[in-house]
C-alpha positions as CSV (number, residue, x, y, z in Angstrom):
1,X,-157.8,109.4,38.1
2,X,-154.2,108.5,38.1
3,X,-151.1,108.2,40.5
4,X,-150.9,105.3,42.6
5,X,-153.2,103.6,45.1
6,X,-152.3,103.5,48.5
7,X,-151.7,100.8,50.3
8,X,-154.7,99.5,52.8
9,X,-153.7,100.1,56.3
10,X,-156.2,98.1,58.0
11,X,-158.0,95.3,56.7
12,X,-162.0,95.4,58.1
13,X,-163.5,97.6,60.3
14,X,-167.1,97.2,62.4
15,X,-169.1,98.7,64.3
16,X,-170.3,97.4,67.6
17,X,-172.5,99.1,70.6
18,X,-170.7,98.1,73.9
19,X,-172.5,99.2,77.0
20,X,-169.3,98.4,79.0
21,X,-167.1,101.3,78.1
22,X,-168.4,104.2,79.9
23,X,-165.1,105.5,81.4
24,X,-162.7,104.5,79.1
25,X,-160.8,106.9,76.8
26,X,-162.2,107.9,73.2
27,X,-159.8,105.5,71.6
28,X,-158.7,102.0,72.3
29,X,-156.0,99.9,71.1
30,X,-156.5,96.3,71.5
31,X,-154.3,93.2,70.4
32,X,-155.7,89.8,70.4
33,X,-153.0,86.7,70.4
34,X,-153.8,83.4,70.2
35,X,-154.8,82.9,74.4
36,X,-154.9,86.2,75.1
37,X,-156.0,89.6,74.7
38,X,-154.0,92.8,75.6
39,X,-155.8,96.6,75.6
40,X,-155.0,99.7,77.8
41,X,-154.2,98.7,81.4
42,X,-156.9,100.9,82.7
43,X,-159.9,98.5,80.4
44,X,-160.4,95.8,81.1
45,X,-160.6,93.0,78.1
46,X,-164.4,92.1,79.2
47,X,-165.3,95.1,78.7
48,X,-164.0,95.2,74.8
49,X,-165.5,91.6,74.7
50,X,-168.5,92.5,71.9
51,X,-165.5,94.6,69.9
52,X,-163.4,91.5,69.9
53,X,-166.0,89.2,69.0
54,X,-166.8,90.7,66.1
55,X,-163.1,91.6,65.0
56,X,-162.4,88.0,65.6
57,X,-165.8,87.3,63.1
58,X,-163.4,88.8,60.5
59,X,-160.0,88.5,61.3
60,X,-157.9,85.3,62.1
61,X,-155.7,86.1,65.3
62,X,-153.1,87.5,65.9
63,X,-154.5,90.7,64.7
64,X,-154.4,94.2,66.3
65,X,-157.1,96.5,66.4
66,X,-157.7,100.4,67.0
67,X,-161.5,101.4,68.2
68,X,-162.7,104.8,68.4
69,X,-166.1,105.6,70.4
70,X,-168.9,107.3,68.1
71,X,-171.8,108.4,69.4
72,X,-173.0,106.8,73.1
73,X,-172.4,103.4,73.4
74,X,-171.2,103.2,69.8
75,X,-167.6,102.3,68.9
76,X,-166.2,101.6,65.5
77,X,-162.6,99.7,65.3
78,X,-160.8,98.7,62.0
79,X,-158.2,95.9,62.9
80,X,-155.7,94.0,60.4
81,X,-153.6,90.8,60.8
82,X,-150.5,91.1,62.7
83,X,-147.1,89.0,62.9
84,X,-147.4,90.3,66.8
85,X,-146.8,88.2,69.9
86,X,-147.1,89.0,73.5
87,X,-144.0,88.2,76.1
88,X,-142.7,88.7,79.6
89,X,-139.9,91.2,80.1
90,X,-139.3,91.8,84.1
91,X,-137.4,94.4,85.6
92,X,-136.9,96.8,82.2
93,X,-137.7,100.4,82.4
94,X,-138.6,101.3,78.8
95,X,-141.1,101.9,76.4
96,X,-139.7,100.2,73.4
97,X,-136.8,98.2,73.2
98,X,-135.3,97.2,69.7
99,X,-133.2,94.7,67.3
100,X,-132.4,94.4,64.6
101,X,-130.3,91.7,62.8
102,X,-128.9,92.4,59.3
103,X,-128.5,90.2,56.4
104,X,-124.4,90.1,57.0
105,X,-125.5,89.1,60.6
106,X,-124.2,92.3,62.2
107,X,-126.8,93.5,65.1
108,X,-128.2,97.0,66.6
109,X,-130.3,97.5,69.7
110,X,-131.5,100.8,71.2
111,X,-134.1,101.3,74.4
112,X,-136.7,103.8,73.9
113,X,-135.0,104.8,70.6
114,X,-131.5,105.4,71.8
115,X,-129.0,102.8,70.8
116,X,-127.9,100.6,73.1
117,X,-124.0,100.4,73.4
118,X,-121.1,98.6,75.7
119,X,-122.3,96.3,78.7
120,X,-125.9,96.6,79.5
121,X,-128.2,95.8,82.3
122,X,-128.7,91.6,82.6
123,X,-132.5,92.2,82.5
124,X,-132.2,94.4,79.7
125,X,-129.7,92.2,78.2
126,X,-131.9,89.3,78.1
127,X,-134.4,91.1,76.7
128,X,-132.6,91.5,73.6
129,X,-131.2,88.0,73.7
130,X,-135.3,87.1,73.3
131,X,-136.1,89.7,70.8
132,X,-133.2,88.1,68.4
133,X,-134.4,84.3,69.3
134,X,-138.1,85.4,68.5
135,X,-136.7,87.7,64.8
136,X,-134.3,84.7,64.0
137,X,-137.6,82.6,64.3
138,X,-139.2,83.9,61.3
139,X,-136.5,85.4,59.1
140,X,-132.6,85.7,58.8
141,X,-132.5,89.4,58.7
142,X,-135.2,91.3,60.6
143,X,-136.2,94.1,62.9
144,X,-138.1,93.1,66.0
145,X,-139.6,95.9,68.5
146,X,-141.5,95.4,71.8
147,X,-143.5,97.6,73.4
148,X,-144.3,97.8,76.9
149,X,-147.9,97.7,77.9
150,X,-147.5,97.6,81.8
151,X,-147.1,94.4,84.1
152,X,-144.7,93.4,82.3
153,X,-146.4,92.2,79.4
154,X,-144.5,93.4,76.0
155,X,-145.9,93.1,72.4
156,X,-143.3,92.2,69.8
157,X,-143.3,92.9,66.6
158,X,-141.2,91.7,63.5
159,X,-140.5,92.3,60.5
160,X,-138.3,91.4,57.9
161,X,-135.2,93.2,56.1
């Protein structure tokens, strides 16, 4: 065998029978934070309970999951460690919002992928504004997404540069 091993992309996986899950799509993603658990707004987080219980059996949190129904009442999820956090954005209309601060200092920010230039909505602006104080927290250059899981609840992401 040769070449070179790829890297891992998750870090444990289980499988768990949850009787709870009847109506809910084939595949799940689920992010567990320190208080709180975020999933699909359509599921419920008691549902996923026996999947979280035993991601949490092998994963210190925050970590973020994806489970995949089997067979029945049978699910299987592999989850890995995450830097992730969950916030409060009000009054933006996106899917993903983005910044990223480079090592010189200079700063980029896009919405849903398109990069955001001149003045900007105040909500929107304040998002950003709390994406960099959250990136700035962890590392002097950095990229730092959010995504929008519905009711205003984002899940932010960073990463170094």
């Amino acid at each position: 065998m040769t070449g070179i091993a790829r890297a891992r992309r998750w870090e444990t996986s289980v499988s768990v029978e949850v009787h709870a899950l009847n109506d809910a799509p084939a595949e799940l993603a689920i992010y567990a934070y320190e208080a709180e658990i975020a999933t699909a707004p359509d599921v419920p987080s008691p549902a996923v309970a026996p999947l979280i219980e035993a991601l949490d059996g092998e994963l210190s949190r925050p970590w973020e999951a994806v489970a995949v129904r089997q067979e029945g009442d049978f699910w299987a999820a592999a989850g890995r460690r995450t830097r992730g956090t969950l916030i409060t954005i009000q009054d933006v209309d996106a899917a993903s919002l983005d910044v990223a601060v480079g090592p010189d200092g200079s700063r980029s920010a896009s919405v849903d992928g398109a990069t955001a230039a001149g003045p900007v909505d105040p909500a929107l602006d304040q998002a950003f504004r709390e994406l960099e104080r959250l990136g700035r927290l962890h590392f002097q250059a950095f990229a730092a997404r959010a995504d929008n899981l519905g009711d205003g609840r984002w899940r932010v992401s960073i990463d170094p540069l």
